[in-house]
N, C-alpha and C positions, 0 to 999 in steps of 0.2 A: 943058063944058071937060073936057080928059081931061091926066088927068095921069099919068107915069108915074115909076115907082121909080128911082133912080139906082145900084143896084147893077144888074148885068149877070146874076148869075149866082149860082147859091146860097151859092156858097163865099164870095164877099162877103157877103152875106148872114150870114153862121153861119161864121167863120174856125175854121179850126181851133186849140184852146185846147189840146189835150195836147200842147203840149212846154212845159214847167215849166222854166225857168231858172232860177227864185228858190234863192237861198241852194246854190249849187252845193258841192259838197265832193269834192275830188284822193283823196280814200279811196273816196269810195260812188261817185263820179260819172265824175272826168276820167279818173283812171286805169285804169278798166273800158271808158271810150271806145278811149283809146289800146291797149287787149290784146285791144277787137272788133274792129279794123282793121288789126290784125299790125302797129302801129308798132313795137310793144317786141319783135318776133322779126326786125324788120333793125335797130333803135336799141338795140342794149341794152350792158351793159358787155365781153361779152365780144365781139361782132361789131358794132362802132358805126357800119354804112355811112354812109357821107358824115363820116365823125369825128362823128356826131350819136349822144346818148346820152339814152332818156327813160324809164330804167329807175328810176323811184323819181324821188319829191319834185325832192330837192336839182338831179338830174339836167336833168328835166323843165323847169326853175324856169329855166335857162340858156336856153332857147332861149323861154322865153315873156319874158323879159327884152330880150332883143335883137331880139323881135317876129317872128322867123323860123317860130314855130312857127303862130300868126296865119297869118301872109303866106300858110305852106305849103297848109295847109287849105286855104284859100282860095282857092287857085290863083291867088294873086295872087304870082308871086315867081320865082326861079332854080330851085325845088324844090318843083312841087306835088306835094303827096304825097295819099293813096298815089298811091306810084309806079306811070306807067300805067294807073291805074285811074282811076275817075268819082272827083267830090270826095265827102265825106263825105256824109250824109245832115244836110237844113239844121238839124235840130232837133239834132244831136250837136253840128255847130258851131256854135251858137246859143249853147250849153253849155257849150262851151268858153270863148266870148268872153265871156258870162259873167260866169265864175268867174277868169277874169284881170282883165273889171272891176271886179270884186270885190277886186284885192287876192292874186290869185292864191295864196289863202293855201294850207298846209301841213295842212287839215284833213280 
């Protein structure tokens, strides 16, 4: 009898384990997401395109409330950001989703 393996292909096999989601933090983690992808240079307080503002915590906290900033990533929504570009890379948004299930805390 000949049996064979049910993965396909190495990456089944051996997933890739470096993206760390555990215990995210808006100081070490989101906030450096959001200033590698130029959110905070159209979002920020003094030029808030779209009236969207995700310069600091309090900011930020508005639109993960009302799940737009979710949606956005995601390009699931009226606003996938970045604008005209590809979505984020899946491990930054992994990261993000996260640290809002988490409680989107202030740390």
């Amino acid at each position: 009898m000949l049996f064979s393996c049910k993965y396909d292909n190495e990456k089944d096999l051996y997933p890739d384990n470096s993206c760390i989601t555990i215990d995210m933090s808006y100081n070490n983690n989101i906030s450096t997401i959001l200033q590698d992808y130029g959110c905070i240079s159209c979002h920020n307080t003094i030029n808030p395109q779209g009236g969207v503002n995700l310069e600091g915590y309090v900011q930020t906290k508005i639109w993960v409330d009302n799940s737009r900033l979710a949606k956005s990533i995601n390009h699931n929504g009226a606003s996938p950001m970045p604008k005209d570009q590809a979505k984020m890379d899946s491990c930054d948004i992994k990261k993000i989703e996260s640290w809002i299930s988490d409680g989107a805390r202030n740390n």
